[in-house]
C-alpha positions as CSV (number, residue, x, y, z in Angstrom):
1,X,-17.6,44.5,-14.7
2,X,-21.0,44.6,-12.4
3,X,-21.4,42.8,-9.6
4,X,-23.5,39.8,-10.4
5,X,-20.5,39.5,-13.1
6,X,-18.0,39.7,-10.7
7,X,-19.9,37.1,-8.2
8,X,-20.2,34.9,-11.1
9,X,-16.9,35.0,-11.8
10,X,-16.0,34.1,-8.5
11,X,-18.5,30.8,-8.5
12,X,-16.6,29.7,-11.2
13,X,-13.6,29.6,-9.9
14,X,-14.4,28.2,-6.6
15,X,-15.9,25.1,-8.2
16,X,-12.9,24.8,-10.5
17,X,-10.6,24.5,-7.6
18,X,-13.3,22.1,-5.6
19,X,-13.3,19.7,-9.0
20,X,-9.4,20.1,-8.8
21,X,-9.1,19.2,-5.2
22,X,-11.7,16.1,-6.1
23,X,-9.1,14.6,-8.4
24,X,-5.9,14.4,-6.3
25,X,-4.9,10.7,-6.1
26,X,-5.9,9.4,-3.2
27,X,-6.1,6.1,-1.1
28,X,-9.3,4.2,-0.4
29,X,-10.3,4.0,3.0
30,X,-10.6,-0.1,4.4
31,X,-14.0,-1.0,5.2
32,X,-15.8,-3.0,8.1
33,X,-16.2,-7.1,7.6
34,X,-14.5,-10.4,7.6
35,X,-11.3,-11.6,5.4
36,X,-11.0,-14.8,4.3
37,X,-9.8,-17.7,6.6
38,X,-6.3,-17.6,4.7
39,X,-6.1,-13.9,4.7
40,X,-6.4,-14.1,8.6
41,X,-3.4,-17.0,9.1
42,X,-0.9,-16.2,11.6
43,X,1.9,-17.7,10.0
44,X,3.0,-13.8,9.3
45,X,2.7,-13.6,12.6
46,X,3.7,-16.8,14.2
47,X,6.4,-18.0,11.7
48,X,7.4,-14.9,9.2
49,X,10.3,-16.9,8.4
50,X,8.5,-19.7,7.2
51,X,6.2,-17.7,5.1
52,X,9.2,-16.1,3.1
53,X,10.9,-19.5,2.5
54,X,7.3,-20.7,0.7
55,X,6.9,-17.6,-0.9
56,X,10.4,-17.8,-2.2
57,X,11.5,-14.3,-0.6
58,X,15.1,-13.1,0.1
59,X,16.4,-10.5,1.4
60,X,15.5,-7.0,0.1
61,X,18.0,-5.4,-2.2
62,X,18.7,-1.4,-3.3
63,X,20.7,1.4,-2.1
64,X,17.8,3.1,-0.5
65,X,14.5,2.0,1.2
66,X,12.2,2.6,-1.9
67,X,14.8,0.7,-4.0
68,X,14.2,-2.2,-1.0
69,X,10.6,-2.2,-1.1
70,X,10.5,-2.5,-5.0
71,X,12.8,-5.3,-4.8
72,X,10.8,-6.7,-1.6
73,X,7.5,-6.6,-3.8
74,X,9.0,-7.9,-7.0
75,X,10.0,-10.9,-5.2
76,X,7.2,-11.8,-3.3
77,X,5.1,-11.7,-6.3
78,X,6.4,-13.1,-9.0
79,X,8.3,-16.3,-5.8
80,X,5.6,-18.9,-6.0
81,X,2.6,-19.7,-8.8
82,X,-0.3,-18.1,-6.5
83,X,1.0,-15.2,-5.6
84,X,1.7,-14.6,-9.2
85,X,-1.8,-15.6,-10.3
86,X,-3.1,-13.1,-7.7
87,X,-0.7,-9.9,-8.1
88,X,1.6,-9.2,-11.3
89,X,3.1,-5.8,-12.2
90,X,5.0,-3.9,-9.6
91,X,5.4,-0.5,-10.5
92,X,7.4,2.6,-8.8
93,X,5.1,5.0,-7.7
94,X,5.5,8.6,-6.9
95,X,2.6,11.2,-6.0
96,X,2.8,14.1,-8.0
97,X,1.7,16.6,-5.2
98,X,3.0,14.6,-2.0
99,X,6.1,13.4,-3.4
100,X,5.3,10.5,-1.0
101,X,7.1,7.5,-2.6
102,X,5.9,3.4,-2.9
103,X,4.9,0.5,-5.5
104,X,2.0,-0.2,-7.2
105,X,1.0,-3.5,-7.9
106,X,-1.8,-4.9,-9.9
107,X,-4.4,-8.0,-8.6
108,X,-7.2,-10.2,-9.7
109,X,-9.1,-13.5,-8.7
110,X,-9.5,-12.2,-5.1
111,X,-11.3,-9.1,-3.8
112,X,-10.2,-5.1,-3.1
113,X,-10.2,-6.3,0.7
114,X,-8.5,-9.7,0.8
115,X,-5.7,-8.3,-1.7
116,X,-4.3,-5.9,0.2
117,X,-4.8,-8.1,3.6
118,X,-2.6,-10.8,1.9
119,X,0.0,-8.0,0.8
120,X,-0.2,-6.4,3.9
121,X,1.0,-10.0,5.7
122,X,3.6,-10.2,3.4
123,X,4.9,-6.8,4.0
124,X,4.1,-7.8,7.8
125,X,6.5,-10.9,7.3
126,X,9.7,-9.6,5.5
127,X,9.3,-6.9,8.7
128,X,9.4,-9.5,11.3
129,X,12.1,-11.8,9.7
130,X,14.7,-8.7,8.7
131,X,13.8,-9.2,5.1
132,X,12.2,-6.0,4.5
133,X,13.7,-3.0,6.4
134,X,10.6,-1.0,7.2
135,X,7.8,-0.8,10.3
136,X,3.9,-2.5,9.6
137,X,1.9,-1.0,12.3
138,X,-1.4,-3.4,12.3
139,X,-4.9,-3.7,14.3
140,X,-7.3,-5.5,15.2
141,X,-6.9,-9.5,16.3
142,X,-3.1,-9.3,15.6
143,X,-2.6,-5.8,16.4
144,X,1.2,-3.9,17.2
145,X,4.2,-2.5,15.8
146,X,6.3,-4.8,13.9
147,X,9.9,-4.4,12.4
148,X,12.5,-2.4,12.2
149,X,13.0,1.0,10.0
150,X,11.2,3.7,8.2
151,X,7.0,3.1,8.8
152,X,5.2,1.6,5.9
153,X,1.3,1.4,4.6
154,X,-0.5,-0.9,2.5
155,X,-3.6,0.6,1.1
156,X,-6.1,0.3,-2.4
157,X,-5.3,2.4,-4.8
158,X,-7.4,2.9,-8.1
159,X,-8.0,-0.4,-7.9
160,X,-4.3,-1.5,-7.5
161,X,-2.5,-2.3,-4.0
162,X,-0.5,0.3,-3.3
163,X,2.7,0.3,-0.7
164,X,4.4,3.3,0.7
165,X,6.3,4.7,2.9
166,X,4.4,7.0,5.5
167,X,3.8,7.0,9.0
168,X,-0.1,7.3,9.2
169,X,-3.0,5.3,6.7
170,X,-4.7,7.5,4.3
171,X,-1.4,9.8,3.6
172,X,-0.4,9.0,0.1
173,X,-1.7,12.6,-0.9
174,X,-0.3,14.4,1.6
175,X,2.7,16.3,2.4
């Protein structure tokens, strides 16, 4: 084999592995801008306990956190008519390379943005009333360290709003 052959080679392969690396799963990074008026209410905030009696929440069952978040999710959107018009399908998720576990749930009418904001107060509310055993680390306006428990995310994924358990943003993919 020359060496024009062998560099070739080697060309090859590198941009194999780079379109490899390209396709990992990965979550979408939030963007600058406004939410809607509702998707900035306090009431997560101010009166979590209030939110989960309108949503029709309860407590989260399972024998282990991912079982409790699944159960969490299935509730809350599937509790009252909007939130059912807005997400449907809860799903178990698991990242093939991370291993990092969470749910996947499906949306419509409203925006990428507004979405996972309303999901993410959700989440933030079953932290704060001892519904959902996990942490919601938020920032901005309302920002702090909610709840009690292992630290959860609420990011877009593919399209979908995807909810995990890891302790930074933008870790689904990794280890």
């Amino acid at each position: 084999m020359s060496y024009s052959d062998e560099q070739f080679l080697y060309e090859q392969i590198v941009r194999i592995l780079q379109e490899q690396e390209e396709e990992v799963e990965q979550t979408g990074k939030r963007r600058r801008g406004r939410y809607k008026a509702a998707a900035e209410s306090p009431l997560a905030i101010d009166n979590p306990t209030e939110l989960m009696r309108r949503l029709k929440v309860g407590k989260a069952s399972g024998k282990d956190d991912i079982t409790k978040l699944f159960s969490f999710v299935q509730q809350a959107v599937s509790g009252v008519e909007a939130m059912s018009d807005v997400y449907s399908n809860p799903v178990g998720k698991k990242h093939p390379n991370s291993g990092r576990q969470g749910v996947r749930v499906t949306y419509k009418i409203l925006d990428e943005r507004n979405a996972r904001r309303f999901m993410e107060w959700t989440i933030l509310a079953g932290t704060k009333s001892g519904l959902l055993p996990a942490v919601l680390e938020l920032t901005g306006k309302h920002g702090g360290t909610y709840g009690k428990g292992e630290p959860i995310q609420v990011e877009s994924l593919g399209g979908d709003i995807l909810v995990y358990f890891a302790p930074k943003r933008n870790t689904w993919h990794q280890k």
